[in-house]
N, CA, C and O atoms as a DFTB+ gen file, in Angstrom:
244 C
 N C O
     1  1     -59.783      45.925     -24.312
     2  2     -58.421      46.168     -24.744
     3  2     -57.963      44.979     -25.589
     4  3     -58.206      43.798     -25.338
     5  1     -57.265      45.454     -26.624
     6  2     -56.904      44.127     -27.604
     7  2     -55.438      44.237     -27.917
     8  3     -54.958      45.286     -28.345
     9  1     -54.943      43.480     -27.768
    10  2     -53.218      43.654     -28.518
    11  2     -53.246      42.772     -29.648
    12  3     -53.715      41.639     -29.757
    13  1     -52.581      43.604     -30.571
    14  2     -52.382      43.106     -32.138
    15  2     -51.070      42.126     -31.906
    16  3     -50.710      41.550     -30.880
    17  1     -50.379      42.147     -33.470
    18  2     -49.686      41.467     -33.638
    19  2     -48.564      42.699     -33.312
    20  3     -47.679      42.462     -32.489
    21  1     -48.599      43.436     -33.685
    22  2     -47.059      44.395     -32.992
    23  2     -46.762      44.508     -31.974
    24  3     -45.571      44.441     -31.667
    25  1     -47.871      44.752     -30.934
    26  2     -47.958      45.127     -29.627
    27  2     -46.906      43.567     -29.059
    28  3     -45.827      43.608     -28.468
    29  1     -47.818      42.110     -29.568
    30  2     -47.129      41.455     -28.959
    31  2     -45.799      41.232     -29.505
    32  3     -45.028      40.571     -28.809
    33  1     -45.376      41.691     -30.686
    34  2     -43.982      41.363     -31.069
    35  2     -43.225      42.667     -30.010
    36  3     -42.342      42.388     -29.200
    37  1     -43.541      43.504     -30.126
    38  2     -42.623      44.337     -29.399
    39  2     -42.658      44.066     -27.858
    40  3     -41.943      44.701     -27.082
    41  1     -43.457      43.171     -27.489
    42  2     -43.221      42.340     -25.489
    43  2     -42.752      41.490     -25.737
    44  3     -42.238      40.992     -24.735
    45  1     -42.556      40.803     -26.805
    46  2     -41.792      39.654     -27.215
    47  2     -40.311      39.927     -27.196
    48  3     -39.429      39.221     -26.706
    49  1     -40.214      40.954     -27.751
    50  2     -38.666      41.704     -28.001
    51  2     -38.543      42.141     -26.705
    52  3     -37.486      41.531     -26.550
    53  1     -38.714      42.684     -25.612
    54  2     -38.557      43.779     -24.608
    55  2     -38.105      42.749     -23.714
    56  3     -37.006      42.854     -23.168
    57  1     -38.950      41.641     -23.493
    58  2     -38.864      39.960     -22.799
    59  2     -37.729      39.602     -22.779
    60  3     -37.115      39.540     -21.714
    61  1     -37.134      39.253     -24.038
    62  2     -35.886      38.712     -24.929
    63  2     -34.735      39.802     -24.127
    64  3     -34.058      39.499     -23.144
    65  1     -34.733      40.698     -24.609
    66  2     -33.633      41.575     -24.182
    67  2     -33.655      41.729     -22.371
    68  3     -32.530      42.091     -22.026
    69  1     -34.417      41.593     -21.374
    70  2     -34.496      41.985     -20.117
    71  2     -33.924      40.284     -19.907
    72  3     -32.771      40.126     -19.504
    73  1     -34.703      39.196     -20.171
    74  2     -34.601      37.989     -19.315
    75  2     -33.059      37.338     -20.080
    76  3     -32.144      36.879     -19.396
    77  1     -33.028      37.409     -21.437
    78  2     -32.655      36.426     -21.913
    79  2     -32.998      35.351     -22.521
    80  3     -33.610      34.423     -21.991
    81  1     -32.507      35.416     -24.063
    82  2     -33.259      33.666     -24.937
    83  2     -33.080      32.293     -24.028
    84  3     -33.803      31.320     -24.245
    85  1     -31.755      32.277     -22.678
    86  2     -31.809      31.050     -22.024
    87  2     -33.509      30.769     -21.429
    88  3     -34.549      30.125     -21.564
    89  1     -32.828      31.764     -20.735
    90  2     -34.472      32.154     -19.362
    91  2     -35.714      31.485     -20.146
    92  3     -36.429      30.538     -19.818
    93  1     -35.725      32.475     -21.534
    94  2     -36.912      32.428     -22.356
    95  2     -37.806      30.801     -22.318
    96  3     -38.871      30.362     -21.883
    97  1     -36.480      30.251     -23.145
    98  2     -37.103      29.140     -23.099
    99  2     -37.220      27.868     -22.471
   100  3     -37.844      26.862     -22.808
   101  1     -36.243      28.201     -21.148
   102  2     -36.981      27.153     -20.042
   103  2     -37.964      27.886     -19.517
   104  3     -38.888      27.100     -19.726
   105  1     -38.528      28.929     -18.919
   106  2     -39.780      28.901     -18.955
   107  2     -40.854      28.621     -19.826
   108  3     -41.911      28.111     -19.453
   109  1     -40.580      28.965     -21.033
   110  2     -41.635      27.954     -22.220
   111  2     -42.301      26.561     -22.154
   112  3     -43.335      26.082     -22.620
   113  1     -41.088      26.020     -21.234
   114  2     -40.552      24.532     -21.096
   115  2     -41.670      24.746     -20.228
   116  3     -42.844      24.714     -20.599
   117  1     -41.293      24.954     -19.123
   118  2     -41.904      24.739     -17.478
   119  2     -43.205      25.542     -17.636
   120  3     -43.905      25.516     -16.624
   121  1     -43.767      26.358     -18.830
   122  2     -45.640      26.527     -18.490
   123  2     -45.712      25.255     -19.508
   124  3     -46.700      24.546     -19.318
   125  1     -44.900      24.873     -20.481
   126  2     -46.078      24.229     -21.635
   127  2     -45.919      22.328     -20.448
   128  3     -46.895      21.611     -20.227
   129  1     -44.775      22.086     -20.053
   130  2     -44.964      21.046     -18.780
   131  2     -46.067      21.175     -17.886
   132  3     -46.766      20.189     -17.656
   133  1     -46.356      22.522     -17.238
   134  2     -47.352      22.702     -16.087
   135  2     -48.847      22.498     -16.872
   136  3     -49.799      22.067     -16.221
   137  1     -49.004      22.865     -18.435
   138  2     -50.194      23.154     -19.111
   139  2     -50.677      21.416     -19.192
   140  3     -51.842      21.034     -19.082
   141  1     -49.683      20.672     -19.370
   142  2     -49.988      19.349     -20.022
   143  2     -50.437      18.881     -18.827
   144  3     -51.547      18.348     -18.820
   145  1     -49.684      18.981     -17.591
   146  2     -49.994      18.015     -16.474
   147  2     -51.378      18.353     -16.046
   148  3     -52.202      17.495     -15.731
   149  1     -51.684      20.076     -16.044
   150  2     -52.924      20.598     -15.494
   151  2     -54.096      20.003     -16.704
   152  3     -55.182      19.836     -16.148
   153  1     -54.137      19.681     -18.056
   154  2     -55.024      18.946     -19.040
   155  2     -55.000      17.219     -17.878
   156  3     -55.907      16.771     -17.177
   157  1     -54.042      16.845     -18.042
   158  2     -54.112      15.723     -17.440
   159  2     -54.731      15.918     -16.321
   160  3     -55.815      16.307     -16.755
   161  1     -54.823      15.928     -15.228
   162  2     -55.507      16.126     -14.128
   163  2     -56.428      16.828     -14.267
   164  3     -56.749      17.226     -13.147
   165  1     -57.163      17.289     -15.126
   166  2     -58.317      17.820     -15.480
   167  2     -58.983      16.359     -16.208
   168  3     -60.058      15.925     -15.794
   169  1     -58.335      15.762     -17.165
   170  2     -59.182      14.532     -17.401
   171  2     -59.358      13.819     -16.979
   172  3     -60.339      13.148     -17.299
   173  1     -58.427      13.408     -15.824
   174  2     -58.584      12.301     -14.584
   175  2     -60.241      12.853     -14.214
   176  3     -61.248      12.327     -14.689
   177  1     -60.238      13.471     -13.713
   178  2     -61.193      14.510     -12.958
   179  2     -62.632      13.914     -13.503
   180  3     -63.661      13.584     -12.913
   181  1     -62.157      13.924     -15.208
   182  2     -63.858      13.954     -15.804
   183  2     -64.032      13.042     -15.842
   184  3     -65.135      12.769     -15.367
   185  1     -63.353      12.020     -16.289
   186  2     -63.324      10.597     -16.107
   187  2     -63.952      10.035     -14.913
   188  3     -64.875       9.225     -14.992
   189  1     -63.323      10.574     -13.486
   190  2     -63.639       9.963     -12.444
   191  2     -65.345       9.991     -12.140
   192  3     -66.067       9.085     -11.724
   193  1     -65.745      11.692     -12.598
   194  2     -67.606      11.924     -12.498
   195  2     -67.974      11.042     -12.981
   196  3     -68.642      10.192     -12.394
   197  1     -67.581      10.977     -14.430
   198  2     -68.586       9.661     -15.330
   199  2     -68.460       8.670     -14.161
   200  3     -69.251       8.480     -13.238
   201  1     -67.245       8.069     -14.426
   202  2     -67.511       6.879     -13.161
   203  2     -68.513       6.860     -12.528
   204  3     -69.509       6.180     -12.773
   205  1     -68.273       7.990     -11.189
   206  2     -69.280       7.912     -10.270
   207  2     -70.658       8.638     -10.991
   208  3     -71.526       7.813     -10.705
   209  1     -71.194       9.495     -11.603
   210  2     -72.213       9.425     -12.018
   211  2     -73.243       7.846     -12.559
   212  3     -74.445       7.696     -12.342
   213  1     -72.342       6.880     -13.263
   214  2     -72.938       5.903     -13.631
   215  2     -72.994       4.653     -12.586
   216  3     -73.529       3.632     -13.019
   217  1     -72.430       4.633     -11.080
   218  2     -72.266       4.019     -10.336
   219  2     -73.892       4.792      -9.380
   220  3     -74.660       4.088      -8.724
   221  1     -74.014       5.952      -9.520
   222  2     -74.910       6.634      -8.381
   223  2     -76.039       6.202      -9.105
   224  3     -76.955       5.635      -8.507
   225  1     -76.099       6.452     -10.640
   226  2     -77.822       5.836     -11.230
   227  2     -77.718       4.585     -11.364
   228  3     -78.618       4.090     -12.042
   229  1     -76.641       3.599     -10.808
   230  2     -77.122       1.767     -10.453
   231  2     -77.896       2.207      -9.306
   232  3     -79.100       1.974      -9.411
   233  1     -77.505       2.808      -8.189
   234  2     -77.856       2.657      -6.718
   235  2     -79.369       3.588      -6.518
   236  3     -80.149       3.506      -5.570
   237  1     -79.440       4.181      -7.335
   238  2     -81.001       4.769      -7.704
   239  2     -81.923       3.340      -8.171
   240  3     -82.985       3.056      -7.618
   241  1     -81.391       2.619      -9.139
   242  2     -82.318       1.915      -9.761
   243  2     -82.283       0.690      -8.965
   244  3     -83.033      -0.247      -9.241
């Protein structure tokens, strides 16, 4: 299943009119906030393997 560009303009519109442009865009706010923090704590994450990956092949060698 694929949605074009109409499909999403017209959930875009349907959105708008049920919630409200306020609503709209503090939730915009509060996923593109939740998106950044969840990148962040995803790079902590990779960061931390390297770490310990290069700490586990000292204790090998």
């Amino acid at each position: 299943m694929h949605l074009g560009l109409q499909e999403l303009v017209v959930i875009l519109v349907i959105v708008l009119v049920l919630v409200g442009g306020k609503k709209v865009s503090g939730l915009g706010k509060a996923l593109g906030t939740s998106l950044r923090e969840f990148k962040e704590e995803v790079h902590k994450d990779e960061q931390g393997e390297k770490k310990e990956g290069v700490n586990d092949e000292d204790k090998k060698n």
